[in-house]
C-alpha positions as CSV (number, residue, x, y, z in Angstrom):
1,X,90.8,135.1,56.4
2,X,91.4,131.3,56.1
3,X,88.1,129.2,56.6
4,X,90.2,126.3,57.3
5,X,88.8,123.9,59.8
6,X,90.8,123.2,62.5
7,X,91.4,119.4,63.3
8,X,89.3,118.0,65.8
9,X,86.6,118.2,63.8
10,X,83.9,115.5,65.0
11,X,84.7,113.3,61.0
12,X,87.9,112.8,62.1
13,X,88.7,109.1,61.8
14,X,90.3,108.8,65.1
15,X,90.8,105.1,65.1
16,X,91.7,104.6,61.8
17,X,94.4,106.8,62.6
18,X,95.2,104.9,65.5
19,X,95.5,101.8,63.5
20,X,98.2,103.7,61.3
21,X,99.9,104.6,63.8
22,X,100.0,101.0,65.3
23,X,101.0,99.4,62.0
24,X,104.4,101.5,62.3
25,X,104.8,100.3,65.7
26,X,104.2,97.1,65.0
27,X,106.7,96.9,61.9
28,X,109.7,99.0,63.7
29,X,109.5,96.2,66.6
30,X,109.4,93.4,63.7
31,X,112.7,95.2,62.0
32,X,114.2,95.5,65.3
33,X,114.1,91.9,66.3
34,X,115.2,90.7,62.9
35,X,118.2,92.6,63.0
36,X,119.0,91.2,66.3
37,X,117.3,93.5,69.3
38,X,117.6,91.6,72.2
39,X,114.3,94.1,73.2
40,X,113.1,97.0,71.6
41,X,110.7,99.8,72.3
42,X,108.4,102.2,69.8
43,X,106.0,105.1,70.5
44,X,104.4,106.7,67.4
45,X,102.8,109.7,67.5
46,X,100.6,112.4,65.8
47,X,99.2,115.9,66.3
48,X,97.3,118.1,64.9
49,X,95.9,122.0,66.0
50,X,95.5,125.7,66.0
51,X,96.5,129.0,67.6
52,X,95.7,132.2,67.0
53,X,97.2,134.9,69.2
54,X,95.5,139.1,68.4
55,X,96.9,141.9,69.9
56,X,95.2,145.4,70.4
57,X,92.2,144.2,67.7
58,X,94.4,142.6,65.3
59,X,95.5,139.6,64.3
60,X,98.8,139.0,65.1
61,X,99.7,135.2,64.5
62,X,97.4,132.5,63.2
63,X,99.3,128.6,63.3
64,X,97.8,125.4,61.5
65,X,100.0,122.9,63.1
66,X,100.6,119.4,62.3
67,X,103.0,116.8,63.2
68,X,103.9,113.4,62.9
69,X,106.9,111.3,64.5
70,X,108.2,107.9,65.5
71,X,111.0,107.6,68.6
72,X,112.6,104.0,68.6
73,X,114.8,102.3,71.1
74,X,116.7,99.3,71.3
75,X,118.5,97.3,73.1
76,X,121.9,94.7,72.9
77,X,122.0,93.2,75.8
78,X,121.9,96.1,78.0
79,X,123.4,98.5,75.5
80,X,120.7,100.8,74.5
81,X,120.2,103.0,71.2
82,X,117.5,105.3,70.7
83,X,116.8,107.2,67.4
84,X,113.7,109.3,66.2
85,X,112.3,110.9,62.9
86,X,109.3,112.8,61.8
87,X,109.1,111.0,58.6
88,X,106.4,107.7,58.8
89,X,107.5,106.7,55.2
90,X,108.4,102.9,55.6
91,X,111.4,103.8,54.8
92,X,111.9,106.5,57.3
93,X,111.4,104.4,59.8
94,X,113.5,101.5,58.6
95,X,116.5,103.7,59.1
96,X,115.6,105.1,61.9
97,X,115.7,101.7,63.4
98,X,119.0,101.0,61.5
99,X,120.4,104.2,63.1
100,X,119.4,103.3,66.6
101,X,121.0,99.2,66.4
102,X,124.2,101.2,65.5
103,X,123.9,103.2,68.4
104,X,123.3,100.4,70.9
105,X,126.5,98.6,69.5
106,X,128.9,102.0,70.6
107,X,127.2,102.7,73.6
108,X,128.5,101.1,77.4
109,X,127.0,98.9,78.9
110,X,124.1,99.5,82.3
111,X,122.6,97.2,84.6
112,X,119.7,99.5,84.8
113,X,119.0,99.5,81.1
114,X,116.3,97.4,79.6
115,X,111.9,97.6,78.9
116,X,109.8,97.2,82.1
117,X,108.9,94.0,83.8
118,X,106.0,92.0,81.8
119,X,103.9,91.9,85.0
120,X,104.1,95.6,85.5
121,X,102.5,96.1,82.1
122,X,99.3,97.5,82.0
123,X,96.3,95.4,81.1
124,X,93.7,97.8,81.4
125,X,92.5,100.8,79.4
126,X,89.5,102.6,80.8
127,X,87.8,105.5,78.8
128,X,89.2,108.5,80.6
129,X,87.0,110.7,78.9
130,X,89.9,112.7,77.1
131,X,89.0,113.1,73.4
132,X,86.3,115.8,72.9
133,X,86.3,116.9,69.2
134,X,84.9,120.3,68.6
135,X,84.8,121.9,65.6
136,X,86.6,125.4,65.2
137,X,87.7,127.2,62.2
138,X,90.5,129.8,62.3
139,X,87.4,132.4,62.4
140,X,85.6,131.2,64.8
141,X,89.1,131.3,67.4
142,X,90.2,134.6,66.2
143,X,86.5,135.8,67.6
144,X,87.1,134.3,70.6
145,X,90.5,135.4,71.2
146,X,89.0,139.1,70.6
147,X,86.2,138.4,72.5
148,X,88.5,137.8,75.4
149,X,90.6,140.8,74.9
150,X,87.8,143.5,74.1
151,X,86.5,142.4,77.5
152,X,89.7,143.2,79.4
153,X,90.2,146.2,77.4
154,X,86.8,147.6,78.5
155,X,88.2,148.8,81.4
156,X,89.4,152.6,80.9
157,X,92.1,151.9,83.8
158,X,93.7,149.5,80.9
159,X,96.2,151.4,78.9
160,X,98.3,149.1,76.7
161,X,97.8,145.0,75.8
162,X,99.8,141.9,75.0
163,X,97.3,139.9,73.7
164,X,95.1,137.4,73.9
165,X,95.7,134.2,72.2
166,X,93.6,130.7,71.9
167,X,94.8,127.4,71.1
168,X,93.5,123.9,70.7
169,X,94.2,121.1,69.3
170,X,94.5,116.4,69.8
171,X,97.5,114.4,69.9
172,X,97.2,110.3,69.3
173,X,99.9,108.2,70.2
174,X,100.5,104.4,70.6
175,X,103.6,102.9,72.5
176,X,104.7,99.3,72.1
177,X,107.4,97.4,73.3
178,X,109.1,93.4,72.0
179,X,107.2,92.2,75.2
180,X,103.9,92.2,73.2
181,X,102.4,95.1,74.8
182,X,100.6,97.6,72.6
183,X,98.9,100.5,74.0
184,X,97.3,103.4,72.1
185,X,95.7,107.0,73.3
186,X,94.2,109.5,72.2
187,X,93.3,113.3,74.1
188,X,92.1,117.2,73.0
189,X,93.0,120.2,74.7
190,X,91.7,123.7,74.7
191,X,93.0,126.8,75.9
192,X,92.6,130.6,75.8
193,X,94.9,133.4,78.0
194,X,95.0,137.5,78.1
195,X,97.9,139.6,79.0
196,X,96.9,143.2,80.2
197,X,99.1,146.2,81.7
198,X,97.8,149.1,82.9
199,X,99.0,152.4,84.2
200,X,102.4,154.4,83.1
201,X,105.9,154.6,82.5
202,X,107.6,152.8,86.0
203,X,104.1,152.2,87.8
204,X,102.8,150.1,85.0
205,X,101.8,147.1,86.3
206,X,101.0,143.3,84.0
207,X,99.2,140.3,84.5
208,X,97.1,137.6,83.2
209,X,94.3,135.0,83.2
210,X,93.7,131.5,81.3
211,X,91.5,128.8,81.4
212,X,92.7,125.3,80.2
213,X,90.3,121.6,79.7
214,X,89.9,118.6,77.6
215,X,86.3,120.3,76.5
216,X,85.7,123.1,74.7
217,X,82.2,123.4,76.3
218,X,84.2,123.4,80.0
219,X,86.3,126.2,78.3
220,X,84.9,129.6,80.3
221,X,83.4,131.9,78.5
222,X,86.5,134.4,76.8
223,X,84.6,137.5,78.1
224,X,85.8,135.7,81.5
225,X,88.9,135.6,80.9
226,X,89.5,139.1,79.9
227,X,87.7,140.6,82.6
228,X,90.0,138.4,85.5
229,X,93.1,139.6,83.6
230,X,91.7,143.3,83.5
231,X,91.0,142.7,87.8
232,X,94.4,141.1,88.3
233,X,96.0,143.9,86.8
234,X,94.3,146.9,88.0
235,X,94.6,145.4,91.5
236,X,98.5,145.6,91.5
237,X,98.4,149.7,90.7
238,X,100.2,151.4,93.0
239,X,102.6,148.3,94.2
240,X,105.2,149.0,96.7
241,X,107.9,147.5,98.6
242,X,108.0,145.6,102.5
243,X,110.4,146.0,105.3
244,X,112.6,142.8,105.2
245,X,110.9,140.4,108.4
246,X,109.7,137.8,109.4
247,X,105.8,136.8,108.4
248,X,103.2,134.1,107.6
249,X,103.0,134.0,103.9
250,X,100.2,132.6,101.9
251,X,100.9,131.4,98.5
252,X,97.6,131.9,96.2
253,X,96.5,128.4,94.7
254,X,98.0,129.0,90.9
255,X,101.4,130.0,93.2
256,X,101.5,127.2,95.1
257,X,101.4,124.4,92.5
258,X,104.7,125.4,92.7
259,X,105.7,124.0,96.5
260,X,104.1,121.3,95.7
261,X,106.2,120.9,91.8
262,X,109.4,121.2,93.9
263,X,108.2,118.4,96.4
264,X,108.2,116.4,93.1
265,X,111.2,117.2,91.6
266,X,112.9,116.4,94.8
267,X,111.4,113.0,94.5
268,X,112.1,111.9,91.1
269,X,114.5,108.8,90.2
270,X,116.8,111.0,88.2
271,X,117.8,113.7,91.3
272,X,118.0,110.6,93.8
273,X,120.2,108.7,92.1
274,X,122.2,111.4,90.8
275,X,122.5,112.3,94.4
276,X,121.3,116.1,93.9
277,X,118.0,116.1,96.0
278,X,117.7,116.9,99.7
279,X,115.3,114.0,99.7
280,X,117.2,111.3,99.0
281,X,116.7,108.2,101.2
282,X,113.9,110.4,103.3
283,X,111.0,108.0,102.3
284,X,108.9,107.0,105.4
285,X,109.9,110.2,107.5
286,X,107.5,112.8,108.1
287,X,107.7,116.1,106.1
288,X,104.3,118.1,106.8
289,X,102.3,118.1,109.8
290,X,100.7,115.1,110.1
291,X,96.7,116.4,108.2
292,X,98.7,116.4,104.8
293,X,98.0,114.7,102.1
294,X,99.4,114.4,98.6
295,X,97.6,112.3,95.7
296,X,98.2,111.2,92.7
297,X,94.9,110.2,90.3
298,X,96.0,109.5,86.6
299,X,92.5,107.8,86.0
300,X,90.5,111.2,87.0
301,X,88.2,111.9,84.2
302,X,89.0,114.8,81.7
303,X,92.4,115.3,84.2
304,X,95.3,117.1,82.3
305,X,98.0,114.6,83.3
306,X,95.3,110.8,82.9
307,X,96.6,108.0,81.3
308,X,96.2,104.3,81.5
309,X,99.7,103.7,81.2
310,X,103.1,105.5,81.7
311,X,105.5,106.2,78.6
312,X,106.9,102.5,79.5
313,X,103.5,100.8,79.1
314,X,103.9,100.1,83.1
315,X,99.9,100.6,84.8
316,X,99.4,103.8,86.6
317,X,97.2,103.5,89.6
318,X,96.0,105.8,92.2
319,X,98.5,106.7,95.1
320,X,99.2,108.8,98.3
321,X,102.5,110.2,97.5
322,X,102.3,112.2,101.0
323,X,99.9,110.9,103.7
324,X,99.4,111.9,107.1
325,X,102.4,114.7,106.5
326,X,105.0,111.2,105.8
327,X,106.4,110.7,102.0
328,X,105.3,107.3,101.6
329,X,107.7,107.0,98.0
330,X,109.3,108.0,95.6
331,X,108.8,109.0,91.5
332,X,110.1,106.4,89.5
333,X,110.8,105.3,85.8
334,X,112.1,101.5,85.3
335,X,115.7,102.8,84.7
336,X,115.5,105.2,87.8
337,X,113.9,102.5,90.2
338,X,116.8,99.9,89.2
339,X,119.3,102.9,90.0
340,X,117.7,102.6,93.3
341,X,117.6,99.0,94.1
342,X,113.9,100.0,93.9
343,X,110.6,99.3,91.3
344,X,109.5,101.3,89.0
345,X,106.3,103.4,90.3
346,X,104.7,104.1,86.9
347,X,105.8,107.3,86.7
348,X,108.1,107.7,83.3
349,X,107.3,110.8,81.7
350,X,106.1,112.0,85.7
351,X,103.5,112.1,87.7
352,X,99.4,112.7,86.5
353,X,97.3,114.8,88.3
354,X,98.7,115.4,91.4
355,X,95.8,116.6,94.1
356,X,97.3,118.3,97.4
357,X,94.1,117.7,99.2
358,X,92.6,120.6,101.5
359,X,93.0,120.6,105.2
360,X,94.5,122.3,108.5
361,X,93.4,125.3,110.3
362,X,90.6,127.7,108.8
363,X,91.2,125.7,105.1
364,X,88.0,127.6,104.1
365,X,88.7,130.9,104.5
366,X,92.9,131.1,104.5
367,X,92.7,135.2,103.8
368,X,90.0,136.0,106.3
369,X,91.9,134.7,109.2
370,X,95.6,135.7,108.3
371,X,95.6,138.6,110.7
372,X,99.4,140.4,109.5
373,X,101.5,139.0,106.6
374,X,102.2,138.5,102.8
375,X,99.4,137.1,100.0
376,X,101.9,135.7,97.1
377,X,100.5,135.9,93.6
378,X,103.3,135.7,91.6
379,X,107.0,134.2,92.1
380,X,109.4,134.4,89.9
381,X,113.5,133.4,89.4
382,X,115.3,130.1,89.7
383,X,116.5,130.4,93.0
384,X,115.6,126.8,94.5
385,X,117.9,124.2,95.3
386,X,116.8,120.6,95.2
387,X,120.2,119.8,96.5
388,X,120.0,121.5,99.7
389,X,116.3,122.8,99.8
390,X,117.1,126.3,99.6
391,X,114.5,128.2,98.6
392,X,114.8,132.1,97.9
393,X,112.6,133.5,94.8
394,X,111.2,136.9,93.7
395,X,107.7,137.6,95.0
396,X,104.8,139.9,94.1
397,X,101.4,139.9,95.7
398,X,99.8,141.9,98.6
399,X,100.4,142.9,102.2
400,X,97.4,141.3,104.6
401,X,96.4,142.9,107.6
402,X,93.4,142.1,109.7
403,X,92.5,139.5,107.1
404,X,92.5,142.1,104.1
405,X,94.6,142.8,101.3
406,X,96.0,146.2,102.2
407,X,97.8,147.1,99.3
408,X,100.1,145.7,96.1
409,X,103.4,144.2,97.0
410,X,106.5,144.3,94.2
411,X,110.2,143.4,94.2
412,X,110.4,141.6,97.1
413,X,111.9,138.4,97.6
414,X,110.4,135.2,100.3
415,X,113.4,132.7,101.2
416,X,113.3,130.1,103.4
417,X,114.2,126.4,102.9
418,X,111.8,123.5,101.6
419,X,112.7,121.2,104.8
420,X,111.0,124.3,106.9
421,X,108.6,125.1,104.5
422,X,107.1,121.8,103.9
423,X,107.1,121.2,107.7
424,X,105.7,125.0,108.6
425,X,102.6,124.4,106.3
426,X,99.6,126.1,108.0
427,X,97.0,124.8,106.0
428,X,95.7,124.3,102.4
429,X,92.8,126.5,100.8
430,X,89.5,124.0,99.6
431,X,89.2,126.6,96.5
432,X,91.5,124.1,94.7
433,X,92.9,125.1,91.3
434,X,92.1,122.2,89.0
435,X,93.2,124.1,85.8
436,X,96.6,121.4,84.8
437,X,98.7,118.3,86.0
438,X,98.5,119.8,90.0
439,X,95.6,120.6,91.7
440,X,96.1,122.5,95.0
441,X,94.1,125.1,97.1
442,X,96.4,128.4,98.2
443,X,98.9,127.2,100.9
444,X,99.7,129.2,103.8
445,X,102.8,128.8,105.5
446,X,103.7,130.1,109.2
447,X,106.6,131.8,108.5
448,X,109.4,132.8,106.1
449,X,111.9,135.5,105.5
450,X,110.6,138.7,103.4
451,X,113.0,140.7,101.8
452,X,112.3,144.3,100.9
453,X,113.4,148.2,101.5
């Protein structure tokens, strides 16, 4: 078994690395204006991790993974080339930038084309508390990953396992563009999951649990993880179907990161000025009741999604996307706001920690005091429409009655649209999920169409 270290171990030079990284940016943008960039833009990046996945008390895959890349794009005028390699060898790069001025001269012109505004450049770079080197050898993560599946396992009701895995690994990156700005980066990540089924033949029933942070030590303990995936599962023996109605349904938090991800897609430059979002031009009208509020925070501390500046170098700042139930704006790159006749909102490459903050009627205790209805765990199929907000997906969870889960729910399918969802929303659960890039309570929503037997 390899003893190899994994890479964030605390030695590792991180800003010397940094400064690497910065000298190829630096000499990409002096090649591109010598051969005759009217602009030019350069992100450099490198990687560097572990994953080890076991299955049934073996070791099924162990990874050392390491990377290393450079993406460069120019511009002539407002004819843009872009070109990329994984090869930082001076004279990777040099062709690379080569490759991308050829591009630039074959490729139409667009008014929306060019690097952001020098004033919406960020200035700034506050310590986000994102870079927490731990050391951990491929040892030391197989244990855990067993660790988490031996727990799950325990259970006798547990008949058959697809695995446990953990990964973790940094990433260091440093974006600069001909208008001077430099900004660098640097963040960890940790993460561990297990994948149970239990019972037999066409009652067997799957599910799963993870933990994802910055910091190892916020990591929960494996033995944790296993045990949730073990109570997921066993709870869903015994699943049937619904009689198609009418019914409030409550989407559990992990769940309903996904109403609020379909909010956001609807928003984004690239759907609005392609004309394929229900959204478009709806900024300043009311969409939820009017308790709602949606935030973005890229500068929270040890968040998923924090950065100082977007993949543009533009600032990112603190925003209500959604307040008092109105959509206040939209989600914007510099090419995607000139589309729109509008400014960039610092979102190129999305938005960063997205909170949908907790509020409406019995937010403490959603379960307790939905008397008849539908508890969705899992959804599943691509059947939304950000065109016309349609919304009609696959759904397994459990039947509520009197403010209990009465039993497993399975191949049933909740349809509505997004216009009446977003408007119907009963009230989001304070037991936010802050595992990822949105953080949101479980979401309960007054009504929607249940499709069963």
């Amino acid at each position: 078994m390899s003893d190899q270290s994994m890479v964030t171990q605390p030695q590792l030079d991180r800003e010397a690395e940094l400064d690497a990284l910065e000298a190829h940016v630096h000499e990409a943008l002096r090649r591109a204006r010598k051969a005759g960039a009217s602009g030019a833009e350069v992100s450099s990046h490198s990687s560097q991790g572990l994953s080890v996945a076991v299955r049934l008390g073996e070791v099924e895959t162990l990874e050392h993974m390491q990377d290393k890349g450079v993406s460069i794009t120019v511009y002539m005028g407002q004819r843009k080339g872009n070109a990329s390699s994984a090869d930082l060898r001076q004279a990777s790069i040099d062709a690379c930038v080569d490759r991308a001025l050829e591009i630039a001269r074959y490729t139409q012109e667009d008014s929306s084309n060019g690097l952001a505004d020098p004033e919406l450049l960020a200035t700034e770079f506050p310590d986000l508390d994102l870079w927490h080197p731990s050391r951990m050898d491929a040892r030391a993560a197989i244990e855990r990953a067993l660790a988490c599946e031996d727990a799950g396992r325990a259970d006798n009701r547990i008949t058959n396992s697809e695995g446990a895995s953990v990964n973790a690994g940094l990433g260091l990156s440093v974006y600069g563009n001909s208008h001077g700005f430099i900004g660098r980066s640097a963040g960890t990540n940790f993460g561990q999951t297990c994948i149970l089924l239990a019972g037999e033949g066409d009652g067997m029933q799957r599910d799963y649990s993870y933990d994802s942070r910055r910091n190892l030590e916020d990591l929960e303990d494996p033995e944790l993880t296993g045990r949730e995936a073990a109570r997921r599962t066993i709870r869903r023996l015994n699943s049937r179907q619904l009689n198609t109605g009418e019914m409030p349904v409550l989407f559990s938090a992990e769940a309903a990161k996904g109403l609020a991800g379909h909010l956001i897609g609807a928003i984004s430059g690239s759907a609005l000025y392609r004309n394929a979002s229900f959204l478009k031009d709806r900024a300043g009208e009311q969409l939820f009741p009017d308790w709602l509020n949606i935030r973005e925070r890229p500068h929270l501390l040890r968040g998923a999604g924090s950065a100082a500046f977007d993949n543009e170098g533009v600032a990112t700042r603190e925003r209500n996307i959604v307040a008092s139930g109105v959509l206040l704006g939209y989600v914007l790159s510099c090419y995607s706001g000139r589309r729109l006749g509008l400014q960039t909102s610092g979102n190129s490459g999305g938005v960063r920690n997205l909170l949908v903050e907790p509020g409406g009627e019995y937010c403490d205790d959603l379960l307790k005091n939905l008397k008849s209805g539908l508890y969705v765990t899992e959804v599943m199929g691509q059947g939304v429409s950000l065109v016309t907000g349609d919304y009609s997906r696959g759904a397994a969870g459990f039947k509520v009655e009197n403010g209990e889960l009465a039993y497993p729910v399975e191949e049933v399918t909740i349809a509505g649209n997004l216009n009446d969802i977003f408007r119907n929303v009963v009230a989001v659960g304070s037991n936010l999920d802050c595992r990822g890039n949105i953080h949101s309570g479980p979401i309960l929503i007054r009504s929607m169409t249940v499709a069963g037997e």
